[in-house]
N, C-alpha and C positions, 0 to 999 in steps of 0.2 A: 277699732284697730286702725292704726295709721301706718298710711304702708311707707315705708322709709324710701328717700327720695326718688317717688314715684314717675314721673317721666322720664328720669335718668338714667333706670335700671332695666327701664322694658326691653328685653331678648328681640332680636328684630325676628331670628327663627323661629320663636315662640306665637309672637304677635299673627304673620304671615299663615301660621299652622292654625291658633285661633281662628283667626277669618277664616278659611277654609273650612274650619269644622263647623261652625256656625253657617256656613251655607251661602258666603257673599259670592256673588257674581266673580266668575276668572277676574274678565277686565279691572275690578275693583283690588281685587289680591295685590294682581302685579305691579297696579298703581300703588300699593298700601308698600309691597318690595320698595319701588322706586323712591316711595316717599323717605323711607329708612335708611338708604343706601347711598353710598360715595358721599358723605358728607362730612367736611372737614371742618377743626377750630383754629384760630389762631389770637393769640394775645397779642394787646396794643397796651402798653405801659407807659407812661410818660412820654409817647408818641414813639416808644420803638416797640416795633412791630416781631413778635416772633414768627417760628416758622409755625408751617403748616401740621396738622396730627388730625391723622382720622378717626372719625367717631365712630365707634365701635360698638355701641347700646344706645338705647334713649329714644324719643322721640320729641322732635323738635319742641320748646319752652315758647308758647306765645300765639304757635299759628291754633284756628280755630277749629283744626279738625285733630289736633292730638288730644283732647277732652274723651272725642268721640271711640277712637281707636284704643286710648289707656283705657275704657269703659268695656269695649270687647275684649281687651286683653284680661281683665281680671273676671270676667263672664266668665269664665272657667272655676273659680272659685267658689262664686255666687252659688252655682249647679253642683260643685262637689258637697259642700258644706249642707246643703239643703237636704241632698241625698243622703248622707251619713247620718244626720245628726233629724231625728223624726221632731216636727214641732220647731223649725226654728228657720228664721224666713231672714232675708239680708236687703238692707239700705245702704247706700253706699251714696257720696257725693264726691266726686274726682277720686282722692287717695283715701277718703275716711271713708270704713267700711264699717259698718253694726250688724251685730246680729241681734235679732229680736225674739221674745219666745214668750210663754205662760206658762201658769203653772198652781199647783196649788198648795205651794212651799215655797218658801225662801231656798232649803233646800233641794227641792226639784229644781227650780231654778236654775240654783248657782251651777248642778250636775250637769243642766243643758248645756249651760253657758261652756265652761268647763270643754264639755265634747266638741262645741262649736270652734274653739279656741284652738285645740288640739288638732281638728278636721284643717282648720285653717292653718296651722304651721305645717300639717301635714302636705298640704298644696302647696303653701308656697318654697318648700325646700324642694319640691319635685320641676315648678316652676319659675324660675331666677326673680322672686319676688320676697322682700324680707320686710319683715314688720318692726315700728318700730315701740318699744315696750314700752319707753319713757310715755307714750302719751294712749296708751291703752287703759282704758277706765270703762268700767260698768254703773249702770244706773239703775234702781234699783225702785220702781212706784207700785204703790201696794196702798189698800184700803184702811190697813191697819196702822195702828197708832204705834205699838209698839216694835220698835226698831232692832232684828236682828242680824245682826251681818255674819252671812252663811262662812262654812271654812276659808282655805287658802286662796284667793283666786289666782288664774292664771298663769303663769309668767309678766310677773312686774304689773301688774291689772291693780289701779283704786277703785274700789266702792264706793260710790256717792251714792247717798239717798235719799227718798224724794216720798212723803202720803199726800193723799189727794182724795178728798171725799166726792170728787165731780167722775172719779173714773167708773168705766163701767160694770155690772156688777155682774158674772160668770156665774154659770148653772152650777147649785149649788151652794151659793150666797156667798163666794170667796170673790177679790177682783184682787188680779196681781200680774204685773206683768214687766218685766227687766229688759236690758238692753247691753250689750257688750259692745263699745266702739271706739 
């Protein structure tokens, strides 16, 4: 799942509450405040110069610690979805977030996947964080040869899929194991 323009949208209230839930040091908080605050834009266009408009969300594009801070900020996701949804663990790289799971069905599977999906729109309408469907896709590696693709998925979710005789083989003689990201 691809969180839709992911540094841009981060709540500066939110972000500040995050840290704090998560346990950073005061002094780091109110640095993380100061990082997010009083910061204006202004446009240069053919050398004229607009006025000034304060930034309101986001965290700054380019410096080396908004990676870190947009990483904390979606840590609340990470935790809810894991908690809700039993069997289903989360990868994430900056704004692309997976969720991973087993199973021993395409449709156990897809049901997780499904919950995990659901878990996650649920957090992000409570948290000013929105996803974007266009580039949400599941992938699908299993042992097996023949290829079934389980119900509806998602909201706007492609199926890709992928056998693999090298994956490992689960108690029970099944090996299958999906990804929603």
């Amino acid at each position: 799942m691809d969180v839709k323009s992911a540094f841009g949208n981060v709540s500066k209230r939110h972000l500040v509450g995050r840290r704090t839930d998560l346990g950073v040091e005061a002094d780091l908080v109110r640095w993380t405040q100061s990082f997010v605050s009083n910061r204006k834009v202004h446009l240069v266009l053919n050398g004229q110069e607009g006025s000034d408009h304060e930034v309101e969300t986001g965290i700054p594009h380019g410096s080396p610690v908004s990676p870190i801070l947009f990483t904390a900020y979606l840590s609340g996701l990470f935790k809810h979805v894991e908690e809700q949804v039993q069997g289903v663990k989360a990868l994430s790289f900056v704004d692309d977030v997976a969720w991973t799971t087993e199973g021993d069905s395409e449709d156990d599977i897809f049901q997780t996947l499904q919950l995990a999906a659901a878990a996650a729109w649920e957090w992000a309408e409570a948290n000013p964080v929105a996803f974007d469907t266009e580039k949400t896709e599941a992938i699908h590696l299993s042992r097996r040869r023949k290829r079934q693709t389980p119900g509806t998925p998602p909201r706007g979710t492609q199926w890709q899929g992928a056998q693999s005789s090298s994956m490992r083989k689960r108690p029970g003689g099944s090996a299958s194991g999906s990804t929603l990201s």
